[in-house]
N, C-alpha and C positions, 0 to 999 in steps of 0.2 A: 504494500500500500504506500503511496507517496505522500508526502507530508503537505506538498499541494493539493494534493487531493481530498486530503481529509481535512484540511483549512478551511476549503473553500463554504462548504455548507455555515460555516459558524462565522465566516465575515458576512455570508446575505445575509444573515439573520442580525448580525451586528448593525448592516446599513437599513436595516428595512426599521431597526429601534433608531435609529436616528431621524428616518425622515419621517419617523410616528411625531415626534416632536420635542420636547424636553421637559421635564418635570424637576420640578422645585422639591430638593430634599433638604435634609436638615445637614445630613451627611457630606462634607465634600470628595465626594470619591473618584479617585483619576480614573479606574474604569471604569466601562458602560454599565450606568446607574439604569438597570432594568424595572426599579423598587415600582409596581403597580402593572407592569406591563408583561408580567410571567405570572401563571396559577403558584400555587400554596404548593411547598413539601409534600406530596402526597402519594404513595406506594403500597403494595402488599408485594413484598418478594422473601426470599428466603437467604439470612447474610452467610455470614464466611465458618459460623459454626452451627448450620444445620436449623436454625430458632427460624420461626414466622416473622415477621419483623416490617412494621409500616414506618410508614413516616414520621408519624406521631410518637415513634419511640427514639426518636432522636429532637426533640424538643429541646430547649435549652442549650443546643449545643450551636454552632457557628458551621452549616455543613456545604461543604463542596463539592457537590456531583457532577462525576463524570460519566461518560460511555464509553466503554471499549472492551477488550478482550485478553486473556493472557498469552493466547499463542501471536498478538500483535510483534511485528519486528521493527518498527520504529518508533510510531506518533505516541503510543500507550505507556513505555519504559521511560521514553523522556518524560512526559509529564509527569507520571509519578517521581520521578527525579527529583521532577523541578518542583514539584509538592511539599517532598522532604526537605530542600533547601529552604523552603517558605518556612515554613512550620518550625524550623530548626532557628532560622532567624526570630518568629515570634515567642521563643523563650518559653517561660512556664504559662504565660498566654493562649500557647498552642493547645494545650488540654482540655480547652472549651471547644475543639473544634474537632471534626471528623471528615477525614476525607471516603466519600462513600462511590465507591468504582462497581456501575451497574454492567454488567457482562452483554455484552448485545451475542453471544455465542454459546446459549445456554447448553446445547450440545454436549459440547469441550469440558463448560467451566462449573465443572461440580463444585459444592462449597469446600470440599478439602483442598483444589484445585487453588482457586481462587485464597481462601486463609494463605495457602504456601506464599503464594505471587504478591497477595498485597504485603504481608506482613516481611517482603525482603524489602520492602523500599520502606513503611513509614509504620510504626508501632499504632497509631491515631487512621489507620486506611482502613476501610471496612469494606470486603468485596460480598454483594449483593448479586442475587442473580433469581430465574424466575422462570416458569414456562415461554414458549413462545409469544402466545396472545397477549401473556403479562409486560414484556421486557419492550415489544410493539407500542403496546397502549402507552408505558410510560415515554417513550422515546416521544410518539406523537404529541404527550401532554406538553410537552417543550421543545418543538418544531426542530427536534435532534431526527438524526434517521443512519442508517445503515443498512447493507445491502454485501449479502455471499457471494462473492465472486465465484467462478467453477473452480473444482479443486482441480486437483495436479492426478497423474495415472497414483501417485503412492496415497493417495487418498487425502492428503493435506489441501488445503485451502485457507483464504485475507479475507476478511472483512471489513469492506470499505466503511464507513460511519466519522459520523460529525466529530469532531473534535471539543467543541465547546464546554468551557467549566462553567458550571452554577453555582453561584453563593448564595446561601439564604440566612438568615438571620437568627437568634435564639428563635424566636415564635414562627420559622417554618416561611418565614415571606420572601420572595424572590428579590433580589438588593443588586448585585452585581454581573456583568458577563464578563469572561476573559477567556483568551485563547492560548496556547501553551506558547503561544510567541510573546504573552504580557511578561513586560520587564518583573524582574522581583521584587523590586521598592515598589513598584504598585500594586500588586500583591498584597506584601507585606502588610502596607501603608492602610487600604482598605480592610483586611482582616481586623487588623489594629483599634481600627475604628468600631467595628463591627462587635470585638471582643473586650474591649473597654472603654467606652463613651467617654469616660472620667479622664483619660488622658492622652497626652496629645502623642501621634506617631511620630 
């Protein structure tokens, strides 16, 4: 999969939030302030140890959702990377926050699958995963999307899909977009905000 390729979905959605118009937050945040214009946290999938697990069980926490897959060879390993570097930078801050990696390749990524992969890149990752219909409907609920290319004669096969990170808020509201190409001081800087109002990033 190219990392153009899987950009590209999650800047249209970037430009199409821009020419929606701009909304007045209380927040200044260098990335695209989505705050009103994405639905609510909201899932039924199954995480990285077997439990049922909605949206609603991560309340309180600072969550940034992504989409992708473990058998990913590019776009998926860097960003989780690039996750850990953020989180690593926000200090004892970071443990209000969860990065939660929805598998768009429920096939592959059983939840032991998935625990192994998240849990090499960031202690704070939670990989989710869910039947087809499931892991579909969430994808559409935030104009993500991906698509199985044909596999190879050994039976392996990419799956193309959006790249786009979701930030939502303690109460589950949709706050921020970024794309695994946003610098890490706005990352940071936004988490920051998001994880302590009180003080300044």
């Amino acid at each position: 999969m190219k990392l153009r390729r899987a950009f590209l979905p999650a800047l249209l959605l970037v430009a199409g939030l821009l020419l929606g118009g701009c909304r007045h937050d209380e927040l200044p945040f260098r990335l695209t302030n989505i705050s009103g214009h994405m639905p609510d946290l909201d899932f039924k999938l199954t995480d990285d140890h077997g439990k049922a697990v909605t949206g609603a069980d991560y309340r309180g926490k600072v969550a940034l959702l992504y989409f992708g897959y473990t058998h990913c060879p590019d776009v998926c390993p860097l960003t989780l990377a690039q996750l850990h570097v953020v989180m690593q930078r926000l200090g004892p801050l970071a443990d209000g926050a969860r990065i939660l990696f929805v598998s768009v390749d429920p096939a592959r990524d059983t939840p032991a699958v998935m625990h192994a992969y998240v849990n090499a890149f960031d202690p704070r990752a939670v990989g989710l995963t869910g039947d087809a219909r499931a892991t579909e409907a969430l994808s559409k609920r935030y104009r993500s999307a991906f698509t199985r290319e044909p596999g190879s004669a050994d039976g392996s096969y990419e799956v193309s899909h959006s790249s786009a990170i979701y930030v939502f808020d303690r109460d589950g509201k949709a706050r921020v977009l970024a794309t695994p190409s946003a610098s890490h001081d706005d990352l940071v800087h936004d988490l920051h905000l998001l994880l302590d109002t009180g003080a300044t990033p």
